[in-house]
N, C-alpha and C positions, 0 to 999 in steps of 0.2 A: 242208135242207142235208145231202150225204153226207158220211160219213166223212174222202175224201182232201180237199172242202172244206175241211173243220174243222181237217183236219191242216196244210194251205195257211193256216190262220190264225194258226194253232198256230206254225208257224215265223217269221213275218211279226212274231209279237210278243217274240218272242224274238232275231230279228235283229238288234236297235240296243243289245242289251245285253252286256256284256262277259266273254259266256260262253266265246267264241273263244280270247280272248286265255287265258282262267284255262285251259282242258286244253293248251295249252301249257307251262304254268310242273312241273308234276310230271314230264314226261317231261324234259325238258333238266335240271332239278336230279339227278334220279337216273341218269341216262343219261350225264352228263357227269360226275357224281362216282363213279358205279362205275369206268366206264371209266377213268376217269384213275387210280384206285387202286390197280386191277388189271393196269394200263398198264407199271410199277417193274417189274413181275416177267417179261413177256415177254421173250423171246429169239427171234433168226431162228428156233431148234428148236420152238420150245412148241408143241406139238399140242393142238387143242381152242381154239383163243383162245375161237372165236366163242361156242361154249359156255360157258364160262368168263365171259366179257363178259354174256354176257345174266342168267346166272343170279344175279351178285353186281348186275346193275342191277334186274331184275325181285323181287327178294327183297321188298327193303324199298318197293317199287311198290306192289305185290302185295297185302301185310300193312295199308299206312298210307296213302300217298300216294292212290294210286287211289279205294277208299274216301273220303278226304278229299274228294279232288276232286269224287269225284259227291255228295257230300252237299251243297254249296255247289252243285251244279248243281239239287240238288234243290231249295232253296230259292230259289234266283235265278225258277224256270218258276212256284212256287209267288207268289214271289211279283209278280208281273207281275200277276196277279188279286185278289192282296189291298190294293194299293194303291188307295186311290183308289175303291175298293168295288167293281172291278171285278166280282168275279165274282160280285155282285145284278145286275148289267147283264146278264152271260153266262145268270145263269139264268133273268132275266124272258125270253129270247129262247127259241124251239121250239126247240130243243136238247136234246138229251137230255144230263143231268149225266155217266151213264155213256159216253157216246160224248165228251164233254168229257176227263173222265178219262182213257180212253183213249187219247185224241190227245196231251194232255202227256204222258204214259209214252212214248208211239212217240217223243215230241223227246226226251225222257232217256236211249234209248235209242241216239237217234242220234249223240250226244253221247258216248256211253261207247264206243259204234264210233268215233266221231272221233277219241277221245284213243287209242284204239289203235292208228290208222293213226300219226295224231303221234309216239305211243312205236316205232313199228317204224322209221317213218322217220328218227327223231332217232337210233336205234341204229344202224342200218346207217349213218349218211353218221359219224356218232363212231366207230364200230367202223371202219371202212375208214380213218380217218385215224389211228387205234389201231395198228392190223396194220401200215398203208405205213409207217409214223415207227418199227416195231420190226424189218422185213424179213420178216413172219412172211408165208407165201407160200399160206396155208389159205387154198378158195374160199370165197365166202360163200356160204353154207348158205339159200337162200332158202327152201328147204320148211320144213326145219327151224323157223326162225323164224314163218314164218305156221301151223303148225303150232302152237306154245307161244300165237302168240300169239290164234289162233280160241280156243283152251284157256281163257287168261283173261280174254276175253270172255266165252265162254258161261260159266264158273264163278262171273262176275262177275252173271250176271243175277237168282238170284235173291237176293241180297243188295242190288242196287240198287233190283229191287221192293219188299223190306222197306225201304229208308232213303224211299222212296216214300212205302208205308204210312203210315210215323210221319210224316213233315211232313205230309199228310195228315190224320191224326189229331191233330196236334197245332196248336191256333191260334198260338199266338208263334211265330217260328221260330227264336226262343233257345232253346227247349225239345227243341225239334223237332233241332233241332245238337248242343245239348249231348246228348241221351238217345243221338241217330246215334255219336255219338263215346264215348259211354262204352261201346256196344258195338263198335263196332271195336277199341278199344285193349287188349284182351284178347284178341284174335284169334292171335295168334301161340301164346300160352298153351293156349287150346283147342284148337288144330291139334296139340296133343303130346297128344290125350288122345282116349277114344274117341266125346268129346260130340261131337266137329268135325265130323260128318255130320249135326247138327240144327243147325248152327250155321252159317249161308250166311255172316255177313262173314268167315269165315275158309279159304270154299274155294278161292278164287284163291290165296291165298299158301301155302295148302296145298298147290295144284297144283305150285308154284315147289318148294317146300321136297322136294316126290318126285323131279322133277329135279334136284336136288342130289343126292339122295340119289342115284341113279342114276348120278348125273356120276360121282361120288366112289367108289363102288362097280364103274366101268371100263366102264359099260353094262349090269348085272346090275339088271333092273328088280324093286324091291320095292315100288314106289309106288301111283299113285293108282289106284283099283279101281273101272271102271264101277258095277258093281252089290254092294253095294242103293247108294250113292250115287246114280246117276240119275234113280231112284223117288224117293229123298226130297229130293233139288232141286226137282224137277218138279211135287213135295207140297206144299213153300213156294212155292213160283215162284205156282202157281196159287193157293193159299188166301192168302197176304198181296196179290196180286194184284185177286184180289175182292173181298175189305176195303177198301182202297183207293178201287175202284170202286165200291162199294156207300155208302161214307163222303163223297166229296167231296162238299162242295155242305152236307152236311145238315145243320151245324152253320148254315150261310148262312139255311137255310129258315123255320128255327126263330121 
């Protein structure tokens, strides 16, 4: 069995479950409550809406929601295998575990691209009924937006590998949830300090929070700094990555 097989089963078993509907629910709650917030203060005059709009909905995405989301997504793929002793069945089969591995990460991943499309799309059709209902006459900024929002995706990856790792590592997935969440929820806290480059759940909202800064500063960029960030993404990404891969399955074997 190759690879895009595997991946072909990989989504098949994941289809009937109600992963869809959940990356739905965090963009329309922050997308419709920034907006509408933000909404009081426009004028036909206001320059910047769209700016404005995206930065007060993506903050708290960014930081909390997002994170959330994928962690419940992580356990949803996870456990599709662990019911039912599925994944004794998956590894009595010529499979390799690591190429198993592998293939759930590529749906977790496709999932976290999903909920971005969601989130861009739930913004522009709220943003455009934002702008018409205030007279504000600013194009929409499409690069702009696909631009921020490729941003937190990619800053988003390897933090999603790590919430990976731990359910992975961890057999309950109350464990596994609860350890995912007690490190996101300091994420805001560490993004003010200089640990927030060892620290992946906190680079997406980090990313957001430079854009503010930036907003609010007139366009005077003081924010986020390719390098050494890149290196050290790319440092986790890969080593919680292989752990991961190296780990599924061998608590099963045992």
């Amino acid at each position: 069995m190759n690879f895009l097989e595997l991946l072909k089963i990989e989504f098949m078993k994941v289809k009937r479950g109600k992963i869809i509907p959940l990356i739905f629910i965090a963009p329309l709650l922050v997308v419709a409550s920034g907006v509408a917030n933000l909404q009081r203060y426009f004028s036909p005059e206001y320059t910047n809406a769209w700016a404005a709009m995206f930065i007060q909905s993506a903050l708290v995405y960014a930081y909390y929601l997002l994170p959330f989301s994928m962690i419940v997504v992580c356990v949803m793929i996870s456990g599709r295998e662990t019911g039912n002793n599925g994944i004794l069945k998956m590894l009595a089969l010529p499979v390799s575990r690591y190429a198993l591995s592998a293939a759930k990460f590529c749906v977790l991943l496709f999932y976290l691209l999903a909920e971005m499309v969601v989130f861009l799309l739930v913004f522009v059709v709220t943003g455009l009924i934002a702008v018409n209902n205030t007279g504000i006459t600013e194009a929409l900024p499409i690069m702009y937006l696909l631009k921020w929002c490729a941003g937190l995706f990619l800053t988003m990856l390897p933090g999603t590998a790590t919430m990976w790792a731990i359910t992975v590592l961890f057999e309950k997935p109350l464990l596994s949830v609860g350890f995912n969440l007690l490190l996101v929820i300091p994420g805001v806290l560490v993004a003010n300090t200089p640990l927030w480059i060892i620290y992946p759940y906190c680079y997406s909202g980090y990313l957001v929070s430079c854009s503010l800064h930036d907003f609010t500063a007139g366009g005077v960029s003081h924010g986020f700094k390719l390098f050494p960030f890149l290196l050290c993404a790319i440092l986790i990404f890969v080593l919680v990555l292989t752990v991961s891969v190296i780990r599924f399955g061998k608590k099963e074997m045992r």
